[in-house]
C-alpha positions as CSV (number, residue, x, y, z in Angstrom):
1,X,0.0,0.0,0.0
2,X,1.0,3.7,-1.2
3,X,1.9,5.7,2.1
4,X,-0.1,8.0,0.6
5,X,-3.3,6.3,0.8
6,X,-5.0,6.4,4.2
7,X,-3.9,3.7,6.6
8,X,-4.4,-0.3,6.2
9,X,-6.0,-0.3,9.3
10,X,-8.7,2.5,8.5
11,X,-9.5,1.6,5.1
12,X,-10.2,-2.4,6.4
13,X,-12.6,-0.6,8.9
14,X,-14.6,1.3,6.5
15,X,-15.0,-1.8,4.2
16,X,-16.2,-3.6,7.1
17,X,-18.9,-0.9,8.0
18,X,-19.5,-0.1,4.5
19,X,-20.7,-3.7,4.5
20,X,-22.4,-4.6,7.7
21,X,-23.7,-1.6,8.6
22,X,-24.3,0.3,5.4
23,X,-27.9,2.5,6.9
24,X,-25.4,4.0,9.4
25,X,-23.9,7.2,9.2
26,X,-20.9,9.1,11.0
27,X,-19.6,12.4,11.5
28,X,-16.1,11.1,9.7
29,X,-14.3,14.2,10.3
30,X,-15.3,14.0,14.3
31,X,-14.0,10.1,14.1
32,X,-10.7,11.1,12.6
33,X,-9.9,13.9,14.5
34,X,-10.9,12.3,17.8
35,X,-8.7,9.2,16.5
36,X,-6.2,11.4,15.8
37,X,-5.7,13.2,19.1
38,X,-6.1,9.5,21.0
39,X,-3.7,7.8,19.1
40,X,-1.0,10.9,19.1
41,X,-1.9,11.6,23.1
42,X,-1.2,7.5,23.5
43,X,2.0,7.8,21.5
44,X,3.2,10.4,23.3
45,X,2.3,9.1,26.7
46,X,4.6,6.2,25.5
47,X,8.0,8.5,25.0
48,X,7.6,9.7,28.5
49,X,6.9,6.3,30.1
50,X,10.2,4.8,28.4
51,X,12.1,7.6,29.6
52,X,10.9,7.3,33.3
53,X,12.6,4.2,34.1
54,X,16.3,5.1,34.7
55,X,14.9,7.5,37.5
56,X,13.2,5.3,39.6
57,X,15.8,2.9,39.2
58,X,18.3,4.8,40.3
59,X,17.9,4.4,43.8
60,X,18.7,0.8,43.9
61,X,21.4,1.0,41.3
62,X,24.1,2.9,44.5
63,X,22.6,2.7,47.9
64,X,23.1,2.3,51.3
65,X,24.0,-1.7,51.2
66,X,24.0,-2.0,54.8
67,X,19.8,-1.3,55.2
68,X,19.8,-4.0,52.9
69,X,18.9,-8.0,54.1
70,X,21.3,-9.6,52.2
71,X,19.9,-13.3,51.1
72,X,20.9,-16.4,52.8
73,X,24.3,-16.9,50.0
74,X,25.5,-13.8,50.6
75,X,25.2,-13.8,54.5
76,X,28.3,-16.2,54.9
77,X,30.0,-14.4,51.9
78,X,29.8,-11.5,54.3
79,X,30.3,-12.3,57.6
80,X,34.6,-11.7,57.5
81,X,33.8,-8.9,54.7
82,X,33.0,-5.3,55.3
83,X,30.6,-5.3,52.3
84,X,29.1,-2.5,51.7
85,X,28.5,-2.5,48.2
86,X,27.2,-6.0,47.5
87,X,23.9,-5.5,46.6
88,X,25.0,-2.1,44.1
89,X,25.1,-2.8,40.6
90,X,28.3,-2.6,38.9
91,X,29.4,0.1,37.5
92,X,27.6,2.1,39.5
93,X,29.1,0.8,42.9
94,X,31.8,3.3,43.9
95,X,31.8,6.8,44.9
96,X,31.4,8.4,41.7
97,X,28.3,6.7,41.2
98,X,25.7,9.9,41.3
99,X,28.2,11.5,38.9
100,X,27.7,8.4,36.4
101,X,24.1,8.0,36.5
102,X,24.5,11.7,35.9
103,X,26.3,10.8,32.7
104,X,23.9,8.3,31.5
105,X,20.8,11.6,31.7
106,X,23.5,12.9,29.8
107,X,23.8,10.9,27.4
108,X,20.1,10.5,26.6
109,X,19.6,14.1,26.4
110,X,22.7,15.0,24.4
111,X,21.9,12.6,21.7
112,X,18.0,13.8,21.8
113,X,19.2,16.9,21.8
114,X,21.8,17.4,18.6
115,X,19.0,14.7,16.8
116,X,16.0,17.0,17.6
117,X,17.0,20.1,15.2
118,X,17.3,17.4,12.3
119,X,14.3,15.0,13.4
120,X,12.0,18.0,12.4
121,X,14.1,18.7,8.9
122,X,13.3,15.0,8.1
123,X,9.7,14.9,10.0
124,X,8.7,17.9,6.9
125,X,9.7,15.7,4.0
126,X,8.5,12.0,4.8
127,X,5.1,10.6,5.9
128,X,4.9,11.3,9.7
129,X,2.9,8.1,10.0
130,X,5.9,5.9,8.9
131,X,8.5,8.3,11.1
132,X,6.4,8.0,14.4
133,X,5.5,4.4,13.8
134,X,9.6,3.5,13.3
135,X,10.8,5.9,16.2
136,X,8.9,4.3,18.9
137,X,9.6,0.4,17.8
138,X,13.2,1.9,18.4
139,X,13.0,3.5,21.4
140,X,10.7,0.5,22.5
141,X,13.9,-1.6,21.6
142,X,16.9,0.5,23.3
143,X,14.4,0.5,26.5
144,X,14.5,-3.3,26.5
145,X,18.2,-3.1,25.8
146,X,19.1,-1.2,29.4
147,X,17.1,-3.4,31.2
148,X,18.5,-6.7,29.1
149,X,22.0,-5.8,30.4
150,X,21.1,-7.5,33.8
151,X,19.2,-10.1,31.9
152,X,22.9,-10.9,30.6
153,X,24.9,-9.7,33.2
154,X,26.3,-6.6,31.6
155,X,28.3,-4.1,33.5
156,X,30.1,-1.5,31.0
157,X,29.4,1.6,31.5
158,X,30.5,2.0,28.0
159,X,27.6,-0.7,26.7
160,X,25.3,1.9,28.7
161,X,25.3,4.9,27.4
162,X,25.9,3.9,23.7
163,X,22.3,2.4,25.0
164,X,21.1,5.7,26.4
165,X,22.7,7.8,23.5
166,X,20.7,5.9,20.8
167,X,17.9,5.8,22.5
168,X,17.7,9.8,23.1
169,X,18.1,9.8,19.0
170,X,15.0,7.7,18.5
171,X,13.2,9.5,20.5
172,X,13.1,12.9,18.4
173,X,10.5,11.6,16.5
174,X,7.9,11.8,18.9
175,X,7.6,15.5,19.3
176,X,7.9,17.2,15.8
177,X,5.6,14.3,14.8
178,X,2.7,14.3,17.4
179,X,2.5,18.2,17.2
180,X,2.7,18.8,13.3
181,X,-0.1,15.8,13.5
182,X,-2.3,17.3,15.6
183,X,-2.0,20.9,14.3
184,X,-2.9,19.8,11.2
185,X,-6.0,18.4,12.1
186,X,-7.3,21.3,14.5
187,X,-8.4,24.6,14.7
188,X,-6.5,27.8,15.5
189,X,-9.9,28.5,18.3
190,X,-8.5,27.6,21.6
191,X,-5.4,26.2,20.5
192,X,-3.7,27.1,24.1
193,X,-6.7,24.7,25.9
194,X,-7.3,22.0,23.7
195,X,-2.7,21.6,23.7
196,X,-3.1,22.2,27.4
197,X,-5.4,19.0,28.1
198,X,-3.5,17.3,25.3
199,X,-0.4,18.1,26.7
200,X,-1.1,16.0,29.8
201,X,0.3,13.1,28.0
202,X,3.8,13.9,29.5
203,X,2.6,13.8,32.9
204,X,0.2,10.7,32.3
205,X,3.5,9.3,30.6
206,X,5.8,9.9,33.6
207,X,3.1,8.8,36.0
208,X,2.8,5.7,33.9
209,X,6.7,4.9,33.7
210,X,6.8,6.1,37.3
211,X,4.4,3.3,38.2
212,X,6.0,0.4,36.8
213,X,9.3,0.5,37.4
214,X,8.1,1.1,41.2
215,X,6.2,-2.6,40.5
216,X,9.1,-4.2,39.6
217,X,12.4,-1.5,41.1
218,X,12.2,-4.3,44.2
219,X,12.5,-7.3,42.8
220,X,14.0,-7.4,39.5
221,X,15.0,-3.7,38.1
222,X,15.1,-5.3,34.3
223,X,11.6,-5.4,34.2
224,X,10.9,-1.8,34.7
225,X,12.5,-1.1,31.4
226,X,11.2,-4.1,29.6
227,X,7.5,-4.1,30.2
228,X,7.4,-0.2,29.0
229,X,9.6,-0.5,26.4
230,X,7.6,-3.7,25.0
231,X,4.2,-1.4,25.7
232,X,5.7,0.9,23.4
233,X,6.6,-1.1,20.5
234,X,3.2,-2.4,20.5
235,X,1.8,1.0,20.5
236,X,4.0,2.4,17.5
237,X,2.4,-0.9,15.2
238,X,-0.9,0.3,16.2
239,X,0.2,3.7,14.8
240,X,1.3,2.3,11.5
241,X,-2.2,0.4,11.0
242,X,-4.6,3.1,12.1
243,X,-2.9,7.3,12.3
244,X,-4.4,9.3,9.8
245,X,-1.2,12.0,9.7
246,X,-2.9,14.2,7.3
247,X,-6.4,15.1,6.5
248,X,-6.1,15.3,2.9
249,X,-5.7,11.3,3.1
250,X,-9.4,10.9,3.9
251,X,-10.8,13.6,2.0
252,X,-11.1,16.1,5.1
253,X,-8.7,19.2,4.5
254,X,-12.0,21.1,3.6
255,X,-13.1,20.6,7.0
256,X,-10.0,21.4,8.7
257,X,-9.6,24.5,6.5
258,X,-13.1,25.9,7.1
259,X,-12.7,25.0,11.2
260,X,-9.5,27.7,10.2
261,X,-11.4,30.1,8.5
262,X,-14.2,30.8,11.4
263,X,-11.2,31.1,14.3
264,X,-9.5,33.2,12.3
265,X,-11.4,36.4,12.9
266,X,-11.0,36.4,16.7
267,X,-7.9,34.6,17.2
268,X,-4.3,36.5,17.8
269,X,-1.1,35.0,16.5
270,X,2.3,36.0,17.9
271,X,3.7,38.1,15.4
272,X,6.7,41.1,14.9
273,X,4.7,44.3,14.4
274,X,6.5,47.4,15.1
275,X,3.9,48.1,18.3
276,X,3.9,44.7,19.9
277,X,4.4,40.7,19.1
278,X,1.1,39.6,19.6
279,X,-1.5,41.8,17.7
280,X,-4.8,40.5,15.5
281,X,-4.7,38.1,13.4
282,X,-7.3,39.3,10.6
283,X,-4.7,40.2,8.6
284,X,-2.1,37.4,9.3
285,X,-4.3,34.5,8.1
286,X,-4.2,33.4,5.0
287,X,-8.2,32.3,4.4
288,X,-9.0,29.3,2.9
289,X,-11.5,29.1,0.1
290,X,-14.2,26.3,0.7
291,X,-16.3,27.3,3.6
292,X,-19.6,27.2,1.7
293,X,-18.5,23.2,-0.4
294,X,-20.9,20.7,1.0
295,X,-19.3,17.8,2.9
296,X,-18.1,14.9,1.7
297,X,-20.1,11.8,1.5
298,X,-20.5,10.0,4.6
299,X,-19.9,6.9,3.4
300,X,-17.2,6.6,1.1
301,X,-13.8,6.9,2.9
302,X,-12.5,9.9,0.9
303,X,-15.9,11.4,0.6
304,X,-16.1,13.9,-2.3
305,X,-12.8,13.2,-3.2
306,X,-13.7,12.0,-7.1
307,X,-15.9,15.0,-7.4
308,X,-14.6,17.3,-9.7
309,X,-14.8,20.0,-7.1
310,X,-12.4,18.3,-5.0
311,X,-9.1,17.9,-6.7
312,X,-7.3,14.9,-4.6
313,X,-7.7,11.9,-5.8
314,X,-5.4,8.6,-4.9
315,X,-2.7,10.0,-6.4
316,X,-2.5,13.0,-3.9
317,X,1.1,13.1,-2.0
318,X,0.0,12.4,1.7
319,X,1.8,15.9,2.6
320,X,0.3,17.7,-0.1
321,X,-2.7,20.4,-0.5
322,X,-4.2,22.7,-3.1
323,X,-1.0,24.9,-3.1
324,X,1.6,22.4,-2.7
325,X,3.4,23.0,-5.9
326,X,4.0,26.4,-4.9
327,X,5.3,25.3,-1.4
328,X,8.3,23.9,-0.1
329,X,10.0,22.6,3.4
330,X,11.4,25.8,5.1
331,X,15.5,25.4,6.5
332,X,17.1,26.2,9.4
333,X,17.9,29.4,8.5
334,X,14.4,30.4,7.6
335,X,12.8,29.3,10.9
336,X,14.9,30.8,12.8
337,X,14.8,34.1,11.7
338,X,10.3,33.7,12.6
339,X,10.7,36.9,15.2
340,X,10.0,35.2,18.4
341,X,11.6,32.0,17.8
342,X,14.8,32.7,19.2
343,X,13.3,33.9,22.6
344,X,11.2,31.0,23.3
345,X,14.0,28.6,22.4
346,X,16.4,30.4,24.9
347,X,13.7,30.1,27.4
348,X,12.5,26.7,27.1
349,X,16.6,26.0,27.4
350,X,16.2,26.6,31.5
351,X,13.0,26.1,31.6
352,X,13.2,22.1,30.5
353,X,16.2,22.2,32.7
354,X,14.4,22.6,35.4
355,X,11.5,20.0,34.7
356,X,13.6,17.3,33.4
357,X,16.2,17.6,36.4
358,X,12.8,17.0,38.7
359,X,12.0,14.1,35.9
360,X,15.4,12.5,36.8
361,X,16.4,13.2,40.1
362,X,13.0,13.3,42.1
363,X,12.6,10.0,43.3
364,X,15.8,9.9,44.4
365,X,16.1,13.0,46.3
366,X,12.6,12.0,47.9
367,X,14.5,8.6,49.0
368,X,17.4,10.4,50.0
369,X,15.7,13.1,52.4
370,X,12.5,10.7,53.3
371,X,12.4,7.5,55.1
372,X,9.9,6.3,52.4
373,X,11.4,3.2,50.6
374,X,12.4,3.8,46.7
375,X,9.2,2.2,45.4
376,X,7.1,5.1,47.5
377,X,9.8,7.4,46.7
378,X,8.7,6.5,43.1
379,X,4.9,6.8,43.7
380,X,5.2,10.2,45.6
381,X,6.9,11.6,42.8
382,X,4.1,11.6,40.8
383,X,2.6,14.3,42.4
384,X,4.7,16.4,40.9
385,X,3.1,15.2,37.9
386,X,0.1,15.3,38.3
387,X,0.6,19.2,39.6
388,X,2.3,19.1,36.0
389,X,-0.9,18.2,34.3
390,X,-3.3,21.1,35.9
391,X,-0.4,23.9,35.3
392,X,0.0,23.0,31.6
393,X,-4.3,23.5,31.3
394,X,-4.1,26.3,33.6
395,X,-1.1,27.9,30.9
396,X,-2.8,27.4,28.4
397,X,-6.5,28.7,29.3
398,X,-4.6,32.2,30.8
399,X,-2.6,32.4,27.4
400,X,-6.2,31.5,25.5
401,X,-7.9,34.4,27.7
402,X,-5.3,36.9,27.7
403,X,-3.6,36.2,23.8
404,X,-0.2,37.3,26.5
405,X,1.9,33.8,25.9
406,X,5.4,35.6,27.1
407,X,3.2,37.4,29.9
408,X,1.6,33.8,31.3
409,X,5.4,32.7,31.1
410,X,6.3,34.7,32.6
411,X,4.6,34.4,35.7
412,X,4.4,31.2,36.5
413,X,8.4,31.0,36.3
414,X,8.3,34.4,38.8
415,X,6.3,32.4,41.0
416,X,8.1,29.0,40.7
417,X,11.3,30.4,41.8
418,X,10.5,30.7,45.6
419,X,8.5,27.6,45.2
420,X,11.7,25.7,45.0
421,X,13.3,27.0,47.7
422,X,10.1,26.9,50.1
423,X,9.9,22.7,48.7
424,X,14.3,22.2,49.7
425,X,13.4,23.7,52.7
426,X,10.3,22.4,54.0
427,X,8.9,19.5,51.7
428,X,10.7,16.3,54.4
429,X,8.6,17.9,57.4
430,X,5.5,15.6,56.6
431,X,4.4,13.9,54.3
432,X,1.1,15.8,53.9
433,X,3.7,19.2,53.5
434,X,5.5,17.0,50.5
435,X,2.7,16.3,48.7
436,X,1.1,19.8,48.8
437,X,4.4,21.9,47.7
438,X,4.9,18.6,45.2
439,X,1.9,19.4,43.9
440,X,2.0,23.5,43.6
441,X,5.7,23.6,42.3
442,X,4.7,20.6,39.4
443,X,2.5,23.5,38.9
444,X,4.3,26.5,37.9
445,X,7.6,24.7,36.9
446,X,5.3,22.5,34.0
447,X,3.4,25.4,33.3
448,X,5.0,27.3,30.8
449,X,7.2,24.4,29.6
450,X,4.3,22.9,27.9
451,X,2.8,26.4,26.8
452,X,5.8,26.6,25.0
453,X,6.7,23.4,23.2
454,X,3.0,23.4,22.5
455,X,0.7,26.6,21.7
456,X,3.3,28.6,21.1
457,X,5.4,26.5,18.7
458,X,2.4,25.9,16.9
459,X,1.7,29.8,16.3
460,X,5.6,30.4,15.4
461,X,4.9,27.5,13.2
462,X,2.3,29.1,11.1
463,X,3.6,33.0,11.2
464,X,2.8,35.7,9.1
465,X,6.2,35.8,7.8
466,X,5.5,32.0,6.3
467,X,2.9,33.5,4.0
468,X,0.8,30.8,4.5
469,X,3.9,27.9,3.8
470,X,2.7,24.8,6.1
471,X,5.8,22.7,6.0
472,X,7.5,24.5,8.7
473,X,5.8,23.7,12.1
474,X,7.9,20.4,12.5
475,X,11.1,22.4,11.6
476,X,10.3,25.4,14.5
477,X,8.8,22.8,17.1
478,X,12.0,20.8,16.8
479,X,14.2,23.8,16.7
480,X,12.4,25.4,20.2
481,X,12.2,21.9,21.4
482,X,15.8,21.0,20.8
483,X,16.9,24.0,22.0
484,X,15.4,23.0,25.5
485,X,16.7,19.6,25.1
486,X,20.0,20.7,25.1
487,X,19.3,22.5,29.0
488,X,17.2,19.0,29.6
489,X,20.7,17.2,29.0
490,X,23.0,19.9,30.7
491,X,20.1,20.2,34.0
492,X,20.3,16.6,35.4
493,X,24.5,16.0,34.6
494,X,24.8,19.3,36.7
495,X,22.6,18.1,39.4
496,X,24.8,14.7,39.6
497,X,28.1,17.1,40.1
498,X,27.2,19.5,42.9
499,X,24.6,17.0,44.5
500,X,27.7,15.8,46.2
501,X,28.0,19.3,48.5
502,X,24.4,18.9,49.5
503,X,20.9,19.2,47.9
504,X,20.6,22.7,48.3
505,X,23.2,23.2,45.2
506,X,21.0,21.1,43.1
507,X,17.5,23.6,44.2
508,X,20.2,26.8,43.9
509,X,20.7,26.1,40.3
510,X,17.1,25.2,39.1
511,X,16.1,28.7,41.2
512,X,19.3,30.5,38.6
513,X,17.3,29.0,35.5
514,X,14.2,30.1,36.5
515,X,15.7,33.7,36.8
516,X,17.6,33.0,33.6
517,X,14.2,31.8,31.6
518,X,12.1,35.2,32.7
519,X,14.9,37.4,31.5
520,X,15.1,36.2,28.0
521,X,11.3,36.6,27.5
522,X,11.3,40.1,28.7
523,X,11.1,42.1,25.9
524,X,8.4,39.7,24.4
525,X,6.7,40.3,28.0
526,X,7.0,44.3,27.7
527,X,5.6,44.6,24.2
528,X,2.5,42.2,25.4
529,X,1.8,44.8,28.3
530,X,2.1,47.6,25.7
531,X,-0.2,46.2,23.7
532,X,-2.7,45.6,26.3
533,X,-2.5,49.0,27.6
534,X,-3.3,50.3,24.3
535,X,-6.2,48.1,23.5
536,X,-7.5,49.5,27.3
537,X,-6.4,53.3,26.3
538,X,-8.7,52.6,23.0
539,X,-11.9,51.3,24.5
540,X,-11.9,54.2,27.3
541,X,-12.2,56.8,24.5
């Protein structure tokens, strides 16, 4: 089958219901879109839970062997021994063992990192369906490959992080491919909501790594990279079979394009106007005729798409639309010179340092400064999560309301910075005071990390400047996104170095980056208060 013909998986379902159920109808453009977004949230849920893991089992990688009942062979071994790293797991048995666990974050996020500005180069020219469907069998397969070392006995460190590093390279697929996805198929209207829900799937995904590598941390580690990593590979098959990556496949880009065309009169973009970034966006959308075709048929799989109104037919290129002969993937160059780019890629840099330096060190520090055993260490850690999940809605409803992205930035981070140092100091008094700090700093600290990597790279993605060009929103997500991997890898091999002098180093830097990340949207914040200032001066007279 063409990959530009709609999936095996969908086209077997409409000859099925076609056939046993021909009287029935559907709203085909709901069922897509809605299979779209589930399949895409699923996916994504999946790269987080693979990359969980490593975090949970880090606590019984190095610990304290001496809390630790040995069993009954290594009691005699260690009766005339002074043992105290017997139940550690080689290499990660000596002193320097923070600092190589450290590495191995490193190594993930390095690779993901230098992978994720060409992942979206290669994610504009393919079919996304075949790129996210590969990606996570791979990353599927490197997960199983950590936790097959002790399966085989494997102890280089070298073995490891190849492991790690390869890993963080198939990763890049998932993000320049679930957000191009999904912006093709919706609406410009409440774009900072509907990512905000949808962008729960990193949280569900941590949550969900989080939970079973606690099952299995305690009795055999391996496991809690298997499980997820086989989970995975079974979900990327069920991509290839049923994700509809484009809705000119089934016949619905009228759809989309008229959804478009009624947002557009009351929806701001970010834009580069002389008086402000953000301004209306009447006269940055490019309008789409159609509005007034009827829909396609109801029954056939691509609809109207014979009629000589509609011109895609089988032949259409599964990336392709009405102007696609005139349009052509934008480079590096291009996207980064879409006026805001560069300030939401610098702040995303210590802003993802931040969350993924919680993503990888939580459950440890919680071990470290609780009495709670690593698998609740693991569990309580996903309060933080779930704090995650309401700050990413609460983003992006503030950013829908106010059409201030920089502004709702912001101050989130303004607030998150004391937050961190009220959590170092207070969060081991009680459990109760854990879990409610937990829960406010996932909060703010998630907050404008998923506003940015997800509203706001979709708007950069479709900017005036583009003159209505649609290959270049895999291109800028991956640019802003890899630009905050790179602080993602830099965050947790930091936090490994000065964890060492105490955990107060480790809350002193993440405090630095949250300064850092509201300096470099400042001007972006000023002209957003100009702009609103004016709109208020004009409606007073």
């Amino acid at each position: 089958m063409s990959i530009n013909s709609p999936p095996f998986g969908i086209t077997c379902i409409a000859k099925i219901t076609s056939k046993l159920c021909p009287s029935i109808h559907f709203n085909r453009f709901l069922l897509f879109k809605l299979s779209v977004l589930l399949l895409t949230y699923i996916s994504y849920v999946c790269y987080h839970m693979t990359r969980k893991p490593l975090a949970v089992v880090k606590s019984v990688l190095h610990r304290n062997c001496s809390d630790v009942a040995p069993p009954i062979p290594h009691i005699l071994t260690l009766t005339n021994s002074n043992d105290d790293t017997w139940c550690d797991y080689a290499p990660f048995d000596g002193a320097d063992a923070n600092a190589l666990l450290g590495f191995l974050d490193t190594s993930f996020l390095t690779c993901y990192a230098i992978a994720m500005f060409f992942a979206g180069f290669i994610a504009e020219r393919v079919s996304l369906r075949y790129f996210l469907s590969l990606g996570m069998l791979l990353s599927g397969f490197f997960c199983y490959l950590f936790g097959y070392a002790k399966v085989k006995d494997i102890h280089s460190m070298v073995y490891f992080m190849i492991v790690q590093g390869l890993a963080g390279i198939a990763q890049t697929t998932g993000w320049p491919g679930v957000v191009t996805i999904v912006s093709r198929w919706c609406g410009k209207s409440k774009r900072g909501l509907i990512f905000g829900i949808w962008n729960s799937h990193t949280s569900i995904g941590n949550m969900l790594g989080t939970y079973i590598a606690a099952h299995y941390v305690d009795s055999d580690w391996s496991m809690s990279f298997i499980v997820p990593g086989f989970i995975m590979g079974i979900v990327g098959f069920i991509n290839f079979m049923f994700l509809i990556d484009s809705p000119e496949l089934v016949g619905m880009q009228h759809e989309v394009a008229s959804g478009n065309s009624d947002a557009s009169s009351n929806y701001r973009r970010i834009d580069d106007s002389d008086a402000s970034d953000i301004e209306d966006n009447n006269s940055a959308i490019v309008r789409t005729e159609s509005g007034d075709q009827d829909n396609p048929s109801l029954r056939s799989l691509r609809g109207s798409v014979n009629s000589q109104e509609n011109r895609y037919n089988e032949r259409t290129p599964m990336l392709g639309n009405r102007n696609e002969h005139s349009e052509s993937p934008i480079g590096f160059m291009g996207a980064v010179r879409i006026p805001g780019v560069i300030e939401f890629s610098l702040c995303l840099f210590f802003s993802k340092l931040v969350n993924y330096t919680f993503l990888f060190w939580l459950p440890l520090y919680i071990k470290n400064t609780t009495p709670l055993s690593p698998e609740a260490s693991a569990q309580l850690s996903m309060v933080f999560d779930i704090g995650g999940i309401v700050g990413a809605i609460t983003a992006g409803i503030i950013s829908d309301t106010t059409s201030m992205p920089a502004a709702t930035c912001v101050s989130m981070l303004f607030i998150s910075a004391p937050l961190l140092f009220i959590y170092e100091t207070y969060g081991a008094l009680s459990w109760v005071v854990n879990v409610g700090l937990l829960f406010v700093a996932g909060l703010f600290v998630n907050g404008p990390y998923a506003l940015i990597t997800t509203s706001v790279s979709a708007e950069l993605g479709q900017h005036r400047s583009l003159e209505g060009n649609a290959k270049a929103l895999a291109t800028v997500t991956s640019i802003i996104d890899g630009t905050g991997s790179i602080g993602a890898a830099l965050g947790p091999l930091i936090a490994g170095l000065v964890q060492a002098g105490g955990w107060q180093n480790v809350f002193y830097m993440l405090i630095i980056s949250n300064i850092m990340a509201m300096a470099l949207l400042s001007r972006l914040f000023v002209k957003e208060l100009s702009r609103c200032r004016r709109r208020s001066n004009i409606r007073i007279e």
